[in-house]
C-alpha positions as CSV (number, residue, x, y, z in Angstrom):
1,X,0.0,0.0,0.0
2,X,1.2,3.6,-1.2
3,X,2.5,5.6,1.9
4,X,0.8,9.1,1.8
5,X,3.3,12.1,2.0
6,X,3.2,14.2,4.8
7,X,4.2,17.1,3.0
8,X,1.9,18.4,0.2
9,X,2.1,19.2,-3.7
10,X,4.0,22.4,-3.9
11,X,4.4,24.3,-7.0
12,X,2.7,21.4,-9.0
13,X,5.4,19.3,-7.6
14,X,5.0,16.1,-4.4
15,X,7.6,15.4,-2.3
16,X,10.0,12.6,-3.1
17,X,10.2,9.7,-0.7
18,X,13.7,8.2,0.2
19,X,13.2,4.5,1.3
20,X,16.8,4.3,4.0
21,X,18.6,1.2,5.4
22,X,17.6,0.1,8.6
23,X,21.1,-0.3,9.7
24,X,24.9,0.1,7.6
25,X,28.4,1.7,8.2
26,X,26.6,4.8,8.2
27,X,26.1,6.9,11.9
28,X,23.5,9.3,11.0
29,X,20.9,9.4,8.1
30,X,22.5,12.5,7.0
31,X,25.7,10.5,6.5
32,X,24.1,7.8,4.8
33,X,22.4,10.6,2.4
34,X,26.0,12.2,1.9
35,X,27.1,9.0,0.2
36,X,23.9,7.9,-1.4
37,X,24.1,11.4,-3.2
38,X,27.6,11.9,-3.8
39,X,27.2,14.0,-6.5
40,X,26.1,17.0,-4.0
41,X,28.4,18.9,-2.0
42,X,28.4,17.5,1.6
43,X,27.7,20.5,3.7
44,X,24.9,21.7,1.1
45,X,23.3,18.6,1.6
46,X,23.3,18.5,5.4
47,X,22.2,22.4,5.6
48,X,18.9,21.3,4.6
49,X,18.5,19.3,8.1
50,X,19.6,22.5,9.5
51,X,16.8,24.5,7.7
52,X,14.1,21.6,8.7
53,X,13.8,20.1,4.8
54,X,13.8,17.1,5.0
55,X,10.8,14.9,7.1
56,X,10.0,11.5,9.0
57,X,6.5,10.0,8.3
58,X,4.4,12.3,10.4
59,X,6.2,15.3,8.9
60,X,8.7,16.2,12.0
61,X,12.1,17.5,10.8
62,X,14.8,15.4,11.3
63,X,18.5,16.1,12.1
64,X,22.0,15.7,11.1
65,X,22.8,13.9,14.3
66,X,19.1,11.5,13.7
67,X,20.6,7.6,13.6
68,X,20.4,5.4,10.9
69,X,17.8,3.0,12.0
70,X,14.9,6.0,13.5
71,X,12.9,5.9,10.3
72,X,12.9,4.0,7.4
73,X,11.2,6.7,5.0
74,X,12.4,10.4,4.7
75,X,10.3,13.3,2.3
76,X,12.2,16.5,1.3
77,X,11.6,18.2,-2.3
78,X,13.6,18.3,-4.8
79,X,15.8,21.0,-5.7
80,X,14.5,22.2,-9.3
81,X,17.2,21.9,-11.9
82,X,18.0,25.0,-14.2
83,X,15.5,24.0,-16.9
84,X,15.5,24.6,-20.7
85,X,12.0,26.1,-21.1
86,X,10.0,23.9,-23.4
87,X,8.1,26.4,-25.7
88,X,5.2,24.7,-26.6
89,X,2.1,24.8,-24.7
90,X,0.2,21.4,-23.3
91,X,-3.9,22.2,-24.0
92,X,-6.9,20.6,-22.1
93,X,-9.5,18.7,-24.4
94,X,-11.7,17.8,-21.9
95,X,-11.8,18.0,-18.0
96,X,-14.5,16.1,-15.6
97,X,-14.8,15.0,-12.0
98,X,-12.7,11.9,-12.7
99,X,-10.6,12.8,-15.5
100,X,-8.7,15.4,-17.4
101,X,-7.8,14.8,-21.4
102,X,-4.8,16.8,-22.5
103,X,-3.2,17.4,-25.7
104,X,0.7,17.6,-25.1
105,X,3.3,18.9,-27.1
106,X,6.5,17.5,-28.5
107,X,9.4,17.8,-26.4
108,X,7.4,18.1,-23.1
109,X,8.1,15.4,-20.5
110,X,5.0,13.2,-19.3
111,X,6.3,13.5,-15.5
112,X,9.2,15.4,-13.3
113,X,12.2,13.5,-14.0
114,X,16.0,14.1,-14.8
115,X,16.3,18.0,-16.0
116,X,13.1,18.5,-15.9
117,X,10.5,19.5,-13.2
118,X,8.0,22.9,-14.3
119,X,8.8,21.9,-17.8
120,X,6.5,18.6,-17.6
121,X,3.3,17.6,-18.7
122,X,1.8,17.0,-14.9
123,X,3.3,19.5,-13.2
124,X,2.6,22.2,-16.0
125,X,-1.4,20.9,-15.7
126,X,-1.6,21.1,-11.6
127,X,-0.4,24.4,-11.9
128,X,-2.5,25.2,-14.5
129,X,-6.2,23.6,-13.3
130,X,-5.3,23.6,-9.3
131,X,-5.5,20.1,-8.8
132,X,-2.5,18.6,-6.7
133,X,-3.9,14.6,-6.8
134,X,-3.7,15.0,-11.3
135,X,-1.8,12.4,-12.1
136,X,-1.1,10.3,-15.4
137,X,-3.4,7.5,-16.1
138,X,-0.7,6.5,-18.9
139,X,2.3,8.0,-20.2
140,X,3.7,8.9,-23.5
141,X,7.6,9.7,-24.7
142,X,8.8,12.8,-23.9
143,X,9.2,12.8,-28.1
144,X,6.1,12.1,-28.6
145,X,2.8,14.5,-29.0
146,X,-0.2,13.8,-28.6
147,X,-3.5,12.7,-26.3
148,X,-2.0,11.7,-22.2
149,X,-5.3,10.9,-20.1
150,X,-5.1,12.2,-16.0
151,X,-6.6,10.9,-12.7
152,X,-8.5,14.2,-10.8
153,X,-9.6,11.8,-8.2
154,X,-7.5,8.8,-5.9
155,X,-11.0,7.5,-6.0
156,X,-11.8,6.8,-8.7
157,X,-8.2,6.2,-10.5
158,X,-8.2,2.7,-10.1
159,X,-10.8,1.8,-12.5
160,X,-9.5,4.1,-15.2
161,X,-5.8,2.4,-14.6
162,X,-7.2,-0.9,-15.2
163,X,-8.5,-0.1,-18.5
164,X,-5.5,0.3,-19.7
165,X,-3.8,-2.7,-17.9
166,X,-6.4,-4.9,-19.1
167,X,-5.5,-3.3,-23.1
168,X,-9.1,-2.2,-22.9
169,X,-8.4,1.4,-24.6
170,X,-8.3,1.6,-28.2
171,X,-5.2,3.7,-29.3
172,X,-4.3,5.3,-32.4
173,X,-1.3,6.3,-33.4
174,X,-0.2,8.4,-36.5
175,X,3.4,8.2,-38.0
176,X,5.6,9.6,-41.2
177,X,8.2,8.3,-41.9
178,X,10.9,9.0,-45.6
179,X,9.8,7.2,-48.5
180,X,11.6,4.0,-48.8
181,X,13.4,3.0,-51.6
182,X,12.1,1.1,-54.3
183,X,8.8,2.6,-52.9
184,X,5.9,1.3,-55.2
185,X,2.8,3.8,-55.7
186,X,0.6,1.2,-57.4
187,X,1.1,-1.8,-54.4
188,X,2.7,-0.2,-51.4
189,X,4.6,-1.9,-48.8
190,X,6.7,-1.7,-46.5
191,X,9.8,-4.5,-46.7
192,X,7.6,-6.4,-49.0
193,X,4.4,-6.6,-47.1
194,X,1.5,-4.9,-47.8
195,X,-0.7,-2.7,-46.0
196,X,-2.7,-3.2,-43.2
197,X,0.6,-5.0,-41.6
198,X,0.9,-7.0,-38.0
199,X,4.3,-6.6,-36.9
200,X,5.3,-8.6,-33.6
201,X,9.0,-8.8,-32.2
202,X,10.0,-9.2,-29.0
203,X,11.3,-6.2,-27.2
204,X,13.2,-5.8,-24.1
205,X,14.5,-3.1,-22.0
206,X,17.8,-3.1,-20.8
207,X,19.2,-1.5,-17.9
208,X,20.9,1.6,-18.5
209,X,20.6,1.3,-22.2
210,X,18.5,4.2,-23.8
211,X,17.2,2.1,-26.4
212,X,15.4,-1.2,-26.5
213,X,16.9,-4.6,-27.9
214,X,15.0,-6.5,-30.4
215,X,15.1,-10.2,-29.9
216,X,14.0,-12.5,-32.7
217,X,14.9,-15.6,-31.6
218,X,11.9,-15.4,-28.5
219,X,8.4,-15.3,-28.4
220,X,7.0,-12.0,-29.3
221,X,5.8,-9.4,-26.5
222,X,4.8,-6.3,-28.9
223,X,1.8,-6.1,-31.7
224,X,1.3,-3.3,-33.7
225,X,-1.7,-2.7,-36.8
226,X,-0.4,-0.9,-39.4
227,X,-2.7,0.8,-41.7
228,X,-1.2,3.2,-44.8
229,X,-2.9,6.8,-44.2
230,X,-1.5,8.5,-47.1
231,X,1.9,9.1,-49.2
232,X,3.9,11.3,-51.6
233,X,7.0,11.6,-53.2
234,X,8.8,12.3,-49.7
235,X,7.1,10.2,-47.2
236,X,5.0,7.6,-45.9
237,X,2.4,8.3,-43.6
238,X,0.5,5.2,-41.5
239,X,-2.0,5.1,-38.7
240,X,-0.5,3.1,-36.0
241,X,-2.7,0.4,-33.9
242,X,-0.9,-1.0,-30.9
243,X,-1.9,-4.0,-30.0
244,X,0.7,-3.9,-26.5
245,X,2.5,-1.0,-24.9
246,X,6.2,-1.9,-25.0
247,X,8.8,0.9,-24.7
248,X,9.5,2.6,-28.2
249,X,7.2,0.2,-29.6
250,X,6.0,2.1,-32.8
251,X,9.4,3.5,-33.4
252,X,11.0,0.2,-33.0
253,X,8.6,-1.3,-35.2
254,X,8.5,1.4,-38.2
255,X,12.2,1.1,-38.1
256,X,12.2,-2.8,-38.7
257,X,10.3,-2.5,-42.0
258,X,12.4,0.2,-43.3
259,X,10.3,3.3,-42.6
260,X,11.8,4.7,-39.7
261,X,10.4,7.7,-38.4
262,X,11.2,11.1,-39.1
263,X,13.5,12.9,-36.9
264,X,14.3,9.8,-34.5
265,X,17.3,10.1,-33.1
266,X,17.1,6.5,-31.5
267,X,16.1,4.0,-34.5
268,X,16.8,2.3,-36.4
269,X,20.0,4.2,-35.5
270,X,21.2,5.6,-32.2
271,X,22.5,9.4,-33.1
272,X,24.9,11.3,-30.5
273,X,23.0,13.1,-28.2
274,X,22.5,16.8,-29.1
275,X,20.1,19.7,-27.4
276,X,16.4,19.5,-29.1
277,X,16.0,20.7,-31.8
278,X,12.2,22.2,-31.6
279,X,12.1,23.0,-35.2
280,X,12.6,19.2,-35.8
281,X,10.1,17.2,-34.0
282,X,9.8,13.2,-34.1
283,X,7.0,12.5,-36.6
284,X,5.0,10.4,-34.2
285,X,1.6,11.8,-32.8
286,X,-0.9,10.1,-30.0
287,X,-4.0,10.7,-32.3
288,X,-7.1,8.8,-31.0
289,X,-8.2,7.0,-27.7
290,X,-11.3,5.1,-27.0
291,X,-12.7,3.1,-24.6
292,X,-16.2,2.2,-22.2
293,X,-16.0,4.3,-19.7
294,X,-15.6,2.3,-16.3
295,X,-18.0,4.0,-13.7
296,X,-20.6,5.0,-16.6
297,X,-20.6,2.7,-18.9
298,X,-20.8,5.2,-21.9
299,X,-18.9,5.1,-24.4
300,X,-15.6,7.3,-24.9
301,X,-13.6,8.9,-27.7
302,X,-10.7,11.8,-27.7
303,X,-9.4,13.2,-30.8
304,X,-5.9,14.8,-31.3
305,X,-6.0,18.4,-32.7
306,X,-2.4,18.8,-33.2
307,X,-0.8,17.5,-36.7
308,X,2.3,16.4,-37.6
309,X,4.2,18.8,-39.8
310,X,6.1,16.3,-42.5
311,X,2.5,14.7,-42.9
312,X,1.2,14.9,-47.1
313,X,-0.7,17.8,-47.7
314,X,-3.1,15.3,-49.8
């Protein structure tokens, strides 16, 4: 069961919880913290006992001189990073007692992680609509645009989760990607297939690897519909049904039939990391959801109004 923080939401961002060693070489919890973040200047981090930052369970301060072995959870907030501001704005399609629809930009983060903190899809939206319990009912690429679905409600957010657990939420994907070679406008296909396409690999994520490895030789995990939406003499553009929800799935996919998508800088080839380039964004957009909805039992259906900039005119 989730342990509840006893410090709240501030600036559209929770507390973090630390989860610390019952007992170690390590006298004090601030000497234990010290090492655990050893990219932090000592004393910086142990002012912030000093100035009362950092919390037990039911919210008391603790000390640099509190033992290892008094509490096995701390809260403090995170420091915010010196952010690159993301300048694209995230827009609410639909909002309800339950649930919030947004439309998110390229570039924007789903959740606080890493370098970024205000420049994220949740944090930007609990600022924005005064809600401090949003939170993401699913999760898209930082790359990619597109519909994100929110809990407003700890309620009810269980029943909305399990939709998607449970691959009970229709989603739609749109893609373009160059124009492959030996492209033919009379039959197209993509690596000799025709369209619609069912691709299925198996993917796995690796630790501390940014992209995923294929695996051919075991059972596939990932299932994706591929439908052609429309083409010209540059690109390909497809509608993308996922049948599963494997990382990089659609990119991953795309790639393996020779239609990569546009501006990917992980597949099929990882490129050397470089700041974004906003004028450049991947050409993969989170275009339709739809589902029952779980405590009415009407039906449901959320339409992207951002388009992808490479996609045919015609």
């Amino acid at each position: 069961m989730a342990t509840l923080s006893p410090l709240p939401v501030r600036d559209g961002v929770g507390a973090t919880r630390l989860h610390l060693p019952m007992t170690g070489p390590w006298p004090t919890i601030g000497a234990y913290m010290a090492e655990r973040f050893f990219h932090l200047e000592p004393e910086r981090l142990l002012s912030r006992f000093d100035r009362g930052e950092i919390v037990a369970r039911d919210g008391s301060p603790l000390t640099r001189e509190t033992p290892l072995g008094a509490h096995e959870f701390v809260w403090y907030y995170r420091e915010p990073p010196v952010e690159r501001e993301i300048p694209f704005e995230i827009e609410v399609l639909h909002q309800d007692r339950d649930l919030v629809v947004a439309d998110k930009p390229h570039f924007l983060p789903t959740t606080p992680g890493g370098k970024y903190l205000q420049n994220s899809a949740l944090v930007r939206l609990r600022n924005l609509l005064g809600i401090p319990e949003l939170t993401p009912i699913h999760r898209l690429d930082r790359a990619t645009a597109g519909l994100l679905m929110f809990s407003t409600r700890p309620e009810t957010r269980g029943a909305y989760q399990l939709l998607f657990e449970r691959r009970q939420v229709e989603k739609v994907y749109e893609a373009v990607s160059a124009l492959p070679a030996g492209w033919d406008a009379a039959s197209p296909a993509l690596a000799g297939l025709p369209f619609p396409i069912v691709h299925r690999n198996h993917i796995e994520k690796l630790r501390a690897h940014v992209c995923v490895r294929v695996d051919d030789a075991r059972e596939p995990n990932s299932e994706t519909l591929i439908e052609l939406h429309g083409f010209d003499d540059r690109v390909v553009h497809t509608l993308l049904r996922p049948h599963s929800g494997r990382m990089h799935q659609l990119r991953v996919h795309l790639a393996a039939l020779g239609a990569g998508i546009l501006n990917d800088g992980f597949y099929p080839e990882l490129l050397p990391e470089a700041p974004d380039d906003f004028t450049r964004p991947l050409q993969l957009l989170a275009r339709e959801l739809r589902f029952t909805d779980p405590l009415s039992g009407a039906p449901r259906e959320f339409v992207t109004r951002r388009t992808l900039q490479e996609a045919p005119s015609v």
